[in-house]
N, C-alpha and C positions, 0 to 999 in steps of 0.2 A: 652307604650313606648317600651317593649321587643319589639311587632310586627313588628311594623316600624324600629326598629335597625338591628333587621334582615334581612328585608329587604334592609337596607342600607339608611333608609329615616333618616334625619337627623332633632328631633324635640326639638325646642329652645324656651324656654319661655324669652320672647322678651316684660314684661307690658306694656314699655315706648316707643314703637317701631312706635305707631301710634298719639302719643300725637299731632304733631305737625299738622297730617294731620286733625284729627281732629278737632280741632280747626282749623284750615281752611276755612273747610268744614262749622262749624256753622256759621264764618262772614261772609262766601259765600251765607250762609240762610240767615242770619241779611240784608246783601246788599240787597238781593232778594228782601227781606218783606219789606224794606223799600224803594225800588224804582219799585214794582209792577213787576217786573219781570214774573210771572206766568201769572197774568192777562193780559201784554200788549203783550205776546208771544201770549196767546191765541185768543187776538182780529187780532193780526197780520194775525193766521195761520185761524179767520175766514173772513180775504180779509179785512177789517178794518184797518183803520191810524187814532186812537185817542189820538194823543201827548198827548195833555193836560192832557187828562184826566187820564195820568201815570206818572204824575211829580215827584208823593212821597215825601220824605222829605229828607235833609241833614242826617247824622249821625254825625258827626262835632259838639259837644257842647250838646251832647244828651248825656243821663244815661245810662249806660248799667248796669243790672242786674244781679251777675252771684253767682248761687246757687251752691255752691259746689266748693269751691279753693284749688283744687288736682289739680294734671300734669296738666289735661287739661283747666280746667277753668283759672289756672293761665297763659297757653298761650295764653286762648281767649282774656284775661284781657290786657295784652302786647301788642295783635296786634289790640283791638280795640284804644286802647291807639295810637298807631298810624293814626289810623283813628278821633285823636282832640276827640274823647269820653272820658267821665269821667265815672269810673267806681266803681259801689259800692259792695259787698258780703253780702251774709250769707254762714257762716260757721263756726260752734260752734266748729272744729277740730284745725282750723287755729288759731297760736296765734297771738296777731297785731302788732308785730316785723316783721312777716312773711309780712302781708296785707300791714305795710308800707314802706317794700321796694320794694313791687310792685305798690304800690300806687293806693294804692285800700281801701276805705272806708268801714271797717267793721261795718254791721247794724246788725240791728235784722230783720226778716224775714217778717213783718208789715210794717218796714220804707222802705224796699225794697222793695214790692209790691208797696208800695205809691210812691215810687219817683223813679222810673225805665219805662223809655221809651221802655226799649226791655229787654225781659228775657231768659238769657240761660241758662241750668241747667244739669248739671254734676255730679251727683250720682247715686248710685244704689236705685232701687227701694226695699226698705224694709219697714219695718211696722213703723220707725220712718221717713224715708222722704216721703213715701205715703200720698200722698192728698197734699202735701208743697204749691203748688199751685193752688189747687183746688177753689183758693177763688172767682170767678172771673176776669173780664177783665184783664186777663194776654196777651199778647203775648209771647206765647212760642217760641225762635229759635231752638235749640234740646237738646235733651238728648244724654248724651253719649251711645254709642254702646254699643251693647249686648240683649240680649232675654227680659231677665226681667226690663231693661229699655226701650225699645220695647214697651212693654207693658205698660208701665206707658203713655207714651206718644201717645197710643192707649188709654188707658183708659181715659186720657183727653180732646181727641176729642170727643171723643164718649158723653162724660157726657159735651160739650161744654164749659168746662171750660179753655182749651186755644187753641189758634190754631197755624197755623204752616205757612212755606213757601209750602206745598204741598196740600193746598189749593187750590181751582176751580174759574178758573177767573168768573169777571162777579160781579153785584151786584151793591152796593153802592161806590162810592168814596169820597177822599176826603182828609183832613190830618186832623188830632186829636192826642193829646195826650194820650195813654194808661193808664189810673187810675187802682187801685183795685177796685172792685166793678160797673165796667165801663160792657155796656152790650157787649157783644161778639156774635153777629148775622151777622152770611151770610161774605162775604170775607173781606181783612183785609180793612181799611179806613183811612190807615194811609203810 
């Protein structure tokens, strides 16, 4: 901070500065993933017109999943809420005064793999939320920004336990419900 004042550079810790855009940014994943976005971009740009076969699904009356109801999960919460989703949490910080006036279903992290159509997940990676997801058939939308969440969300492609909207078109399709324990091979199918 001296360097920069010196210089004249003016620096501001600004936490809440990006909440909004983030969250954004994951329904903008969430829409992607579930109307195939990635994939029908990519049959497009290989000369390909396969409507059908990128209908996806509604989001309208589907569960969203949101791990972590700090700043940002509580705005994703808000504006899938606008989008007619019903939305449920895990988050053992939030108390459910908080969760019922956003109107958000406090579960436990079991009931929320099980009954969660899309999952988005907004904490830091430390050694208590590491693996949270690891259980299979998740569909991950994102992690909040930063290095070490970064990483988590490298770490669970990698070990195929969720995937994302920067997934590689191409594969199977189709629509299905996302269960836990559901397999997760090759692009989304939902």
């Amino acid at each position: 901070m001296p360097a920069a004042t010196e210089r004249g550079i003016v620096v501001v810790n600004t936490p809440s500065g990006n909440n909004v855009t983030t969250a954004e940014h994951a329904i903008a994943l969430l829409v992607s993933l579930a109307r195939h976005i990635p994939q029908a971009t990519a049959s497009m740009k290989a000369g390909k017109w396969e409507k059908s076969a990128f209908t996806g699904m509604e989001l309208s009356n589907r569960t969203l999943g949101v791990i972590g109801l700090g700043n940002i999960g509580r705005v994703v919460a808000q504006k899938a809420h606008g989008l007619g989703m019903r939305v449920i949490a895990f988050d053992p910080q939030v108390p459910a005064e908080i969760a019922a006036k956003l109107d958000v279903d406090l579960v436990d992290l079991d009931t929320l793999l099980a009954r969660a159509d899309a999952l988005t997940v907004h904490v830091p990676k430390t050694k208590d939320t590491d693996g949270a997801t690891r259980r299979g058939g998740v569909r991950q939308v994102q992690t909040r920004r930063a290095g070490r969440e970064r990483g988590a969300r490298r770490d669970h492609r990698r070990e195929g336990a969720a995937r994302g909207a920067r997934e590689r078109a191409g594969g199977r399709r189709g629509s299905r419900r996302l269960r836990a324990g559901a397999a997760v091979e090759g692009p989304p199918r939902w």
